[in-house]
C-alpha positions in Angstrom: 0.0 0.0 0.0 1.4 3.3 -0.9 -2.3 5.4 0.4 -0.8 7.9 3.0 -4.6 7.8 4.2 -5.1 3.8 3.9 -5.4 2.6 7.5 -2.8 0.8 9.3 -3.1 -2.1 11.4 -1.5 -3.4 14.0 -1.0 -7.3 15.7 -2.2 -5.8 19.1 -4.4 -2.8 20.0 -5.8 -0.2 17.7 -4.5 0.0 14.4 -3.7 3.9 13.1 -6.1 5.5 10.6 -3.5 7.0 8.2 0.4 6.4 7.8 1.3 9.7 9.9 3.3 9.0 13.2 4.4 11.8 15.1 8.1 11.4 16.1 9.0 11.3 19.5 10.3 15.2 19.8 12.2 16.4 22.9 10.4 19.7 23.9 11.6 20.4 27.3 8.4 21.7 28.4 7.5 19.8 31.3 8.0 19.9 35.1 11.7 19.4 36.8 10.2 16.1 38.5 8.6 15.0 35.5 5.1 15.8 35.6 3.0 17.1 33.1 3.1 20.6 32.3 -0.5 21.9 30.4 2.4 22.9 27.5 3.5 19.7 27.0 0.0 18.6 27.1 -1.3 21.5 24.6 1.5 21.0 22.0 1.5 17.4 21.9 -2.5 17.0 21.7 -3.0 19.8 18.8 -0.7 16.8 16.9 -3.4 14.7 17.4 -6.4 16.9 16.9 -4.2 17.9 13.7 -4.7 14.9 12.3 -1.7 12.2 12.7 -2.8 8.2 13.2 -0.3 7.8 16.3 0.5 10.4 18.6 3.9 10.0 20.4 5.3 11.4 23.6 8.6 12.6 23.8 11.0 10.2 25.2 9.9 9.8 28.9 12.7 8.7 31.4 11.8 5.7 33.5 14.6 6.4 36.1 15.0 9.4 37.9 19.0 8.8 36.9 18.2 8.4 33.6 16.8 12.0 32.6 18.5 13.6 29.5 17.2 16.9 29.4 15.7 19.8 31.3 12.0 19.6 31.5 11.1 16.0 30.9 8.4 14.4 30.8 8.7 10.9 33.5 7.1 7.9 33.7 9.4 6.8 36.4 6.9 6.7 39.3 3.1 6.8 40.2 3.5 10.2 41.0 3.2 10.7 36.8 -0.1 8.9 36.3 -2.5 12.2 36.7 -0.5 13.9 33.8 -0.5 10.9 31.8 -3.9 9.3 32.1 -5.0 12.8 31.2 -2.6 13.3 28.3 -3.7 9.4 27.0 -7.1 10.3 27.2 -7.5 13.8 25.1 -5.2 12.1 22.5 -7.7 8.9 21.9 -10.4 11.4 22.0 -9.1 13.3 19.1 -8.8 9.4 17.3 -5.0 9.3 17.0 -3.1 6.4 18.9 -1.7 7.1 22.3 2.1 6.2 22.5 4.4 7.0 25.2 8.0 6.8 24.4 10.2 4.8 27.2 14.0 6.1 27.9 17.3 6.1 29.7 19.8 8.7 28.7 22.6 6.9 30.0 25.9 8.3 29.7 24.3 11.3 28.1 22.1 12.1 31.3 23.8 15.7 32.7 25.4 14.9 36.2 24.1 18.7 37.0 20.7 17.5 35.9 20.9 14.1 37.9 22.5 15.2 40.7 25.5 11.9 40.5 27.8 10.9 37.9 25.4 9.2 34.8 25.4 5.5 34.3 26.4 3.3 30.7 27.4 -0.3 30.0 30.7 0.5 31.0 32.9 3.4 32.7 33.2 6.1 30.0 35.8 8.8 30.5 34.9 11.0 28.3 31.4 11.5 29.8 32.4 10.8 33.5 30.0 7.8 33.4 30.3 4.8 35.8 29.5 1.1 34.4 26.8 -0.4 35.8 26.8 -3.4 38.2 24.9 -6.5 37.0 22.2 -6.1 39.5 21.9 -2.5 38.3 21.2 -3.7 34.4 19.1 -6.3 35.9 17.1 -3.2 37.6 17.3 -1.1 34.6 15.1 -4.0 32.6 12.5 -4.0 34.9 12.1 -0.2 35.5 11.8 -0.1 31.6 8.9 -2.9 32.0 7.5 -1.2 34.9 7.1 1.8 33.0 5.1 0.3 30.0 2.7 -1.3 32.8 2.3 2.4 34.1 1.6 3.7 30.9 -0.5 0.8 30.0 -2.4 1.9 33.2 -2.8 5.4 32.4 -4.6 4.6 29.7 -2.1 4.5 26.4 -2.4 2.2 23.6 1.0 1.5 23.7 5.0 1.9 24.3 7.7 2.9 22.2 11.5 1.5 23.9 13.7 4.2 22.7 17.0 1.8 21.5 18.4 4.7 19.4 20.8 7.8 19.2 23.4 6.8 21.7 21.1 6.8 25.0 21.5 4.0 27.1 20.1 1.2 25.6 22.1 2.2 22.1 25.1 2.4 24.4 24.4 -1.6 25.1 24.1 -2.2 21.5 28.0 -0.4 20.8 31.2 -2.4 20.7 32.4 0.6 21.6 31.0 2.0 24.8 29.9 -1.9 26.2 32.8 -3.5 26.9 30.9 -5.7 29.6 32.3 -9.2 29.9 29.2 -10.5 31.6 26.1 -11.7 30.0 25.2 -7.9 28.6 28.2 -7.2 27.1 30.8 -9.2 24.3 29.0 -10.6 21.6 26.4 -8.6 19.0 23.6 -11.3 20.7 25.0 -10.3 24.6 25.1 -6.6 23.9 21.5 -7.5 22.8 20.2 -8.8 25.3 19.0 -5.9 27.4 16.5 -5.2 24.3 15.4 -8.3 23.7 14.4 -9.1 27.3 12.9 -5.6 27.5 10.4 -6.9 25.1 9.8 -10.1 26.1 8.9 -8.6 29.6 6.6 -6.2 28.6 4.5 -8.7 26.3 4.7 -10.7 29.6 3.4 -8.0 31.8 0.7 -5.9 29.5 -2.3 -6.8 27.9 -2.9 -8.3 24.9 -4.2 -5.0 23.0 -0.7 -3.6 24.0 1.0 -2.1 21.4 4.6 -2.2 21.3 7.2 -0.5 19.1 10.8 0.0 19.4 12.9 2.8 17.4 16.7 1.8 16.4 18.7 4.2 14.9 21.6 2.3 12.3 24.6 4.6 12.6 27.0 7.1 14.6 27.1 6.5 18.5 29.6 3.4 18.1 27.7 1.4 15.8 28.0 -1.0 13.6 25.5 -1.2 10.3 25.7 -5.1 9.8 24.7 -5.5 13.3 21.8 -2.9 13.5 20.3 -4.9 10.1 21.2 -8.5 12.2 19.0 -7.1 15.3 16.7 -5.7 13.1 15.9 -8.7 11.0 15.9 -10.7 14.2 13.2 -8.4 16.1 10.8 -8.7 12.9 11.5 -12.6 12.8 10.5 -12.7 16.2 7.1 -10.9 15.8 6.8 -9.9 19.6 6.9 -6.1 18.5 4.3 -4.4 16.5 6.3 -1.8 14.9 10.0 -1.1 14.1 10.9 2.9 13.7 14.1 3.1 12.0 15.6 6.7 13.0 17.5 7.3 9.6 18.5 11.2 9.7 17.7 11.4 6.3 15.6 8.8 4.5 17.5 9.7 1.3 20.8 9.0 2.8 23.4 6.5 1.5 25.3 4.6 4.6 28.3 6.4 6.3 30.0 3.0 6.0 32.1 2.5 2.4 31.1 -1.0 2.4 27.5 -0.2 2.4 27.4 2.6 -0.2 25.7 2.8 -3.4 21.9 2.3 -2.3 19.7 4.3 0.1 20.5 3.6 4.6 16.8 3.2 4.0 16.4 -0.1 1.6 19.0 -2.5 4.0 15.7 -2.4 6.3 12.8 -2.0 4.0 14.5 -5.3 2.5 13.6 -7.4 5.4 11.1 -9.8 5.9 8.7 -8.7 8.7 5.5 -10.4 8.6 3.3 -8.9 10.3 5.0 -6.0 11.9 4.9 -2.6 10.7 7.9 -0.7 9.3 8.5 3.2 9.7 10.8 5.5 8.9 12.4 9.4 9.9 14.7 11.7 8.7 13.8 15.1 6.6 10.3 14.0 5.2 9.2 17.5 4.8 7.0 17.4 2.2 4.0 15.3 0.7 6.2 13.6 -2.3 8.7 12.5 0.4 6.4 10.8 2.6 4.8 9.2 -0.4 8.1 8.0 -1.7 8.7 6.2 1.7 5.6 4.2 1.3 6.5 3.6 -2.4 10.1 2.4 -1.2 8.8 -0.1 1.2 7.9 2.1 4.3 4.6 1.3 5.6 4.3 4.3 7.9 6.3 8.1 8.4 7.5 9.3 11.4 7.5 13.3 10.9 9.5 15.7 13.2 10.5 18.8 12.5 7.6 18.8 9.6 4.9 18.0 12.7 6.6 20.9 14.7 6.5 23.4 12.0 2.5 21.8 10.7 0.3 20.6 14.0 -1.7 19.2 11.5 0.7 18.2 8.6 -1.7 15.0 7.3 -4.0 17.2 7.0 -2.4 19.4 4.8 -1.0 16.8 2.6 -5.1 15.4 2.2 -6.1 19.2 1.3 -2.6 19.0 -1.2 -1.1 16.8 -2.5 2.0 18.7 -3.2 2.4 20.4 0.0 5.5 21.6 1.2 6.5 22.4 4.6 7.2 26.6 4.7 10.5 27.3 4.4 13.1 28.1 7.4 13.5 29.6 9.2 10.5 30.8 11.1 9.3 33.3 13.6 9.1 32.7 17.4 5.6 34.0 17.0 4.8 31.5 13.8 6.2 28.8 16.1 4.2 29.9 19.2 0.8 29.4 16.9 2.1 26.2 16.8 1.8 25.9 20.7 5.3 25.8 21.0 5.7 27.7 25.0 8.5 29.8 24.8 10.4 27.4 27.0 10.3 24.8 23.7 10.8 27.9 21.2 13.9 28.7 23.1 15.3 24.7 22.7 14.3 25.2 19.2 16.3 28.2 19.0 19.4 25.5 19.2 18.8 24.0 15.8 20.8 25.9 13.6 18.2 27.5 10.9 15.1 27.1 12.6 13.9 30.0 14.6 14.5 33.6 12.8 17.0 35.8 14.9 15.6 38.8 15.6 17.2 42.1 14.9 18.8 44.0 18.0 18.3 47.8 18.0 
């Protein structure tokens, strides 16, 4: 099916009613103990209302220690579940799919944000992180289970586990940054592990409408490209997940590694046999043709980011046009704030080179 507006099912729970995810978008809106703020809540459900099949959180932390960024959004304790069984429940309403994204930022969580030196695989000098014990990896796994359950109980349709851009569980997946010599660590099926068990544990512990993705991203952070496609292949053989988001940076990029050049990063996973689990894709879709070209290419579903921050309702636009564009950057603070960007997330936004028009200083 290449329809961006053919429904989209899934093995468990609700299926989407279009191909338009919403990428999990750090926003830095929320409260320092990782409550809900009503920005958060207001710019992530005008996505919905705006038209997208799955609405996703941004990635929610499910260890105090693991936070990554100012202002965001938890799912590490019950204290959470007000903000989030609210936030689950106006995004269903507007018919898009409820998805909370689970994370650890491991070595990249800010010791002046966590208060103690961050945590990875293994002690990393360059980021002043400490390895974890066994028991500690052990605990990890189950706060990320715990976590689904919670959401689960707050009311989403589903989980995302973020296994991408060099946050914790991406730091297990690294030759370089897991140099564990205990069951998590040595071999591509050790380092592994952690993921795999993740999964198993919450199919174990959620219901059997659960949806459950997980988003892998195939280069940078100490990876290696064979072994992304090997865990890749292996996690659609298996069937336990419902959909696989492959983070690509650009979905028209050729592979960094020589040995893989000459053919899209894209095709090495839209190759793969996946039965009945759903394959998206991210990186610079920005326009209608793009995201149509996805599907064409073997995508079944788009994740859009910076597209569904500039357009709340950017499936709508592309059923109104065909050939819609997203506007051109960069943009106002006051286009972005329309947007309900807060000024807290316009400011963060302010970071990506291009984005957000500098004003003149008299």
């Amino acid at each position: 099916m290449t329809d961006l507006f053919a429904p989209l099912s899934f093995k468990h729970g609700p299926g989407m009613k279009n191909r338009f995810m919403l990428a999990p978008l750090t926003n830095t809106q929320s409260h320092p103990d990782g409550t809900l703020s009503d920005d958060e809540f207001a710019w992530l459900t005008y996505r919905a209302e705006g038209g997208f099949g799955l609405t996703m959180t941004c990635a929610a932390h499910v260890q105090a220690i693991g936070q990554g960024f100012p202002g965001q959004l938890g799912v590490f304790g019950d204290q959470h579940l007000p903000g989030l069984t609210r936030l689950a429940a106006a995004i269903k309403a507007q018919g898009s799919v409820a998805a909370l994204q689970l994370h650890h930022a491991g070595n990249r969580s800010p010791k002046e944000l966590i208060g103690e030196a961050p945590v990875c695989p293994s002690a990393d000098e360059e980021t002043g992180a400490r390895a974890l014990t066994l028991a500690e990896v052990e605990q990890l796994r189950d706060d990320f289970i715990a976590a689904a359950v919670r959401s689960e109980k707050a009311g989403f349709d589903g989980v995302e586990i973020h296994g991408a851009h060099g946050y914790v569980l991406c730091q297990f997946l690294s030759p370089a940054l897991n140099r564990r010599e205990d069951r998590y660590g040595g071999s591509p099926e050790n380092r592994a592990r952690l993921i795999l068990e993740i999964i198993d544990g919450i199919r174990a512990r959620c219901g059997k409408d659960f949806t459950l993705g997980i988003r892998l991203s195939p280069e940078r952070f100490g990876l290696e490209l064979a072994e992304i496609v090997a865990l890749a292949r292996q996690i659609l053989a298996d069937g336990k997940i419902d959909y696989l988001d492959m983070s690509l940076w650009d979905v028209a990029k050729e592979p960094v590694e020589d040995a893989f050049k000459g053919r899209t990063l894209m095709s090495y996973f839209t190759e793969l046999e996946r039965g009945e689990v759903r394959l998206g894709v991210a990186g610079k879709i920005m326009t209608a043709a793009v995201a149509r070209e996805c599907l064409e290419n073997g995508a079944d579903y788009v994740l859009i980011g910076r597209a569904a921050i500039l357009h709340h309702d950017f499936p709508q636009k592309i059923a109104a046009d065909p050939d819609f564009v997203s506007v051109p950057l960069p943009v106002t603070r006051e286009y972005l704030r329309q947007e309900r960007l807060s000024p807290v997330f316009v400011d963060y936004m302010n970071n990506w080179k291009g984005f957000v028009a500098q004003e003149e200083t008299v």
